[in-house]
Backbone as JSON Lines, residues from 0, in Angstrom:
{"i":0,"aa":"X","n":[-16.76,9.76,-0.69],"ca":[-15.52,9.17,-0.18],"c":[-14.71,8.65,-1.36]}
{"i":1,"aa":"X","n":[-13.29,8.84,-1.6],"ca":[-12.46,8.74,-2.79],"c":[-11.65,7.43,-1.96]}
{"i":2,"aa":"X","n":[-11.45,6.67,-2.7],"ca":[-10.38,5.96,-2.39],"c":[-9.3,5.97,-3.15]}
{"i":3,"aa":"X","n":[-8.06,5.87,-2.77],"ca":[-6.64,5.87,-3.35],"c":[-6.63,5.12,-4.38]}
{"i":4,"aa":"X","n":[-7.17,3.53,-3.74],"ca":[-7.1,2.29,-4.51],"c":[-8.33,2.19,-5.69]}
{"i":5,"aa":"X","n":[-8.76,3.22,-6.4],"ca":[-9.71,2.78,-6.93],"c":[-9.74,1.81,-7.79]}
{"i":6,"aa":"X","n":[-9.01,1.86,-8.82],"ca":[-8.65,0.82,-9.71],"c":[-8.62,-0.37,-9.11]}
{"i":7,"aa":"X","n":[-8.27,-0.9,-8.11],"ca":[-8.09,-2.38,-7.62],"c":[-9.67,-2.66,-6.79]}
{"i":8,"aa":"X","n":[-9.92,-1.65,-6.58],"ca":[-12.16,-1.71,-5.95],"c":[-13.1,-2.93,-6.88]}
{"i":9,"aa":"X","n":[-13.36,-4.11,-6.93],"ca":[-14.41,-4.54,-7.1],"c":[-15.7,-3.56,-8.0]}
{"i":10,"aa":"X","n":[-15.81,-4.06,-8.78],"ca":[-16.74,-3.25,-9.81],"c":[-18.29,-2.96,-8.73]}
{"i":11,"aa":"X","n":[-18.47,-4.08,-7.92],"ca":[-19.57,-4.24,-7.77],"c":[-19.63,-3.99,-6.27]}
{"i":12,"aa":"X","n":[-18.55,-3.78,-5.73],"ca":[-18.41,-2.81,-4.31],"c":[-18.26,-1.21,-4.62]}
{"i":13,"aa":"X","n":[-17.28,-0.98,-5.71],"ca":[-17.59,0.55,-6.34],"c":[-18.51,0.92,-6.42]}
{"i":14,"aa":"X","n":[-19.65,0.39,-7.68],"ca":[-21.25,1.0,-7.29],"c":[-22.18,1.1,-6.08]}
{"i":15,"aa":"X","n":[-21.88,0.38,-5.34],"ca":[-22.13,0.12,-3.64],"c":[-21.76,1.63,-2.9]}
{"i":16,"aa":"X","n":[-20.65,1.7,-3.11],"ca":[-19.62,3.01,-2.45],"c":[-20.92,4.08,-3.09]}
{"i":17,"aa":"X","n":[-21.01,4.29,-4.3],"ca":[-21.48,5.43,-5.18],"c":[-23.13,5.59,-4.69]}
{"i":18,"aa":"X","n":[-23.63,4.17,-4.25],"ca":[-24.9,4.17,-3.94],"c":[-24.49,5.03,-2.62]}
{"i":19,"aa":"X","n":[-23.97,4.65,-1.71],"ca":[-23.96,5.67,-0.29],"c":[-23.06,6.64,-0.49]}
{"i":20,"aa":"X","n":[-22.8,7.11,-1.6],"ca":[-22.02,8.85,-1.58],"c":[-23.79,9.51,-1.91]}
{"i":21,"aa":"X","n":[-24.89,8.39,-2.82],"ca":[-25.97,9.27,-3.47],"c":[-27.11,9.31,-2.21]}
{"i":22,"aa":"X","n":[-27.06,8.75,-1.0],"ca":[-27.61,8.81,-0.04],"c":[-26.96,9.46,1.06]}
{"i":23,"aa":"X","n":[-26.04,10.0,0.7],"ca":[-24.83,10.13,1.91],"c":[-24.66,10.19,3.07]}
{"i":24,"aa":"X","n":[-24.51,8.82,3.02],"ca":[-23.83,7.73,4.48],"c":[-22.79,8.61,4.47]}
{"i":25,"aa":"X","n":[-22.21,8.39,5.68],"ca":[-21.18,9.1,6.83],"c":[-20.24,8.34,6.46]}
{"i":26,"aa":"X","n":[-18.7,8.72,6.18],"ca":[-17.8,7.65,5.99],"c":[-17.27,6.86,7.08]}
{"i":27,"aa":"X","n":[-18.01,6.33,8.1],"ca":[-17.27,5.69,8.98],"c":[-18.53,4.3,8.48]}
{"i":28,"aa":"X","n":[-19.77,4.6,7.79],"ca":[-20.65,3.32,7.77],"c":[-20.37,3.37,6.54]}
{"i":29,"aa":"X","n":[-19.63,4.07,5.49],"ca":[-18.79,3.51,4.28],"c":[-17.6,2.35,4.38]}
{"i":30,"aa":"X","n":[-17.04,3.12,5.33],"ca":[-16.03,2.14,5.75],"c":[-16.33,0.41,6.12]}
{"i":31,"aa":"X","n":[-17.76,0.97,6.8],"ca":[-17.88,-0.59,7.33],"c":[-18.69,-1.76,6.34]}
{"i":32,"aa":"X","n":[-19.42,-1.1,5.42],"ca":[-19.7,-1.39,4.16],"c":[-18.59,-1.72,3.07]}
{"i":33,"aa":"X","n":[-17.75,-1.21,3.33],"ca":[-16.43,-1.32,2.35],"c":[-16.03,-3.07,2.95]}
{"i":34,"aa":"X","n":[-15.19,-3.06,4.35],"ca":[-14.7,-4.21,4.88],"c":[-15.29,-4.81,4.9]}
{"i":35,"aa":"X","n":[-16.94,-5.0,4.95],"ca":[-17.78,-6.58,4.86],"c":[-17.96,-7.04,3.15]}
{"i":36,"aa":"X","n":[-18.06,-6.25,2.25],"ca":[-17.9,-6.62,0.98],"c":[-16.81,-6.97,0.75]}
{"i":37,"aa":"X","n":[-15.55,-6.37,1.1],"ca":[-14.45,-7.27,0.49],"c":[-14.24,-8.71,1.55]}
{"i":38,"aa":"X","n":[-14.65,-8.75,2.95],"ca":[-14.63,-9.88,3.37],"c":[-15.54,-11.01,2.45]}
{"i":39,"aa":"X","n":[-16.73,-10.32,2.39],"ca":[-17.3,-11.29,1.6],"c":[-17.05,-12.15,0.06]}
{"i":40,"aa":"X","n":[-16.62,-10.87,-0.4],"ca":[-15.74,-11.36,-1.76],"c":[-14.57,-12.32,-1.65]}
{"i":41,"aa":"X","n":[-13.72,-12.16,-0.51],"ca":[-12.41,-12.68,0.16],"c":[-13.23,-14.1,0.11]}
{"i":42,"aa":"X","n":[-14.38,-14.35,0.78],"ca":[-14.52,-15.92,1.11],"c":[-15.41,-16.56,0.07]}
{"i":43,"aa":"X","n":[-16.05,-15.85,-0.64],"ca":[-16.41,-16.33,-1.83],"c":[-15.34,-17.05,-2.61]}
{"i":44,"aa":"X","n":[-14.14,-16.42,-3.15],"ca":[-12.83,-17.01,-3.62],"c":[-12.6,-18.34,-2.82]}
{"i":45,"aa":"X","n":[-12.78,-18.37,-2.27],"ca":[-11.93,-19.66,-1.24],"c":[-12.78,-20.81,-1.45]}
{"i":46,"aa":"X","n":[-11.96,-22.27,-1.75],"ca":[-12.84,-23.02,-2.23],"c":[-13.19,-23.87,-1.17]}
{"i":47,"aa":"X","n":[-14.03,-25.27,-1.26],"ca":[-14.58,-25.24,-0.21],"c":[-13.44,-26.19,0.65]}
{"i":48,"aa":"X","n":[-12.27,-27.13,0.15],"ca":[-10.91,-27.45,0.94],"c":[-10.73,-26.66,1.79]}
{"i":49,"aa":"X","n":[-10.07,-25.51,1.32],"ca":[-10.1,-24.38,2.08],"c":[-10.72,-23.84,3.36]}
{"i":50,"aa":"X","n":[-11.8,-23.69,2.99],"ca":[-12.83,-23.25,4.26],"c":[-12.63,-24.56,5.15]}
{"i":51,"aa":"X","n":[-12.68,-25.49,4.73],"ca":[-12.73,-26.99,5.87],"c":[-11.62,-26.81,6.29]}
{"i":52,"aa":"X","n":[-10.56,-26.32,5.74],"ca":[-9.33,-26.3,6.59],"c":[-9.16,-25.12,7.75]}
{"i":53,"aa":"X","n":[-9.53,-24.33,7.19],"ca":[-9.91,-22.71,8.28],"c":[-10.65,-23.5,9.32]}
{"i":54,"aa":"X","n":[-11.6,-24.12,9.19],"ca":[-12.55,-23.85,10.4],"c":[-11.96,-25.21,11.11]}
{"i":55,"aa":"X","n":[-11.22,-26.3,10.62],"ca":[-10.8,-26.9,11.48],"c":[-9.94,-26.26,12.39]}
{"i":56,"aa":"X","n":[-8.94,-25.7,11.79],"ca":[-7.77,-24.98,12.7],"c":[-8.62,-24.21,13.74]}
{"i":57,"aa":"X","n":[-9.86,-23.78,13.18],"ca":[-10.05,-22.41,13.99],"c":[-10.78,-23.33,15.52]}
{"i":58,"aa":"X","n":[-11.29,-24.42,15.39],"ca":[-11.87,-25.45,16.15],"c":[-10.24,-26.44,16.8]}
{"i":59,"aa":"X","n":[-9.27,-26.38,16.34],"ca":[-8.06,-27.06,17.0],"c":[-7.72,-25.65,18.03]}
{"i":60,"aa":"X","n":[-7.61,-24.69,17.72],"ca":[-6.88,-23.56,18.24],"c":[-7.77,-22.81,19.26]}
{"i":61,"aa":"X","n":[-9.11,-23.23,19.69],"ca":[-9.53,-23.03,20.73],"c":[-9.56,-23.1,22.12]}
């Protein structure tokens, strides 16, 4: 599976990708491997203000 965006890929989600092209996963469980690593990377960044503020809202907006 090629992505457009390679250059902007996470070094360490790229080798991830390369591990399931060398087992070859189906690209729809690439895909879903793709979106939980960058989610995960996404909330790693976020400091922990942040997160207290997400999950309040997400606990007001229920």
């Amino acid at each position: 599976m090629v992505f457009e965006r390679q250059k902007s890929i996470h070094p360490t989600i790229r080798k991830c990708l390369q591990h399931l092209d060398v087992i070859k996963a189906d690209d729809k469980t690439k895909q879903v491997v793709y979106m939980y690593m960058e989610t995960l990377l996404r909330e790693s960044c976020i400091t922990p203000m942040e997160r207290q503020s997400k999950e309040s809202e997400h606990y007001i907006n229920q």
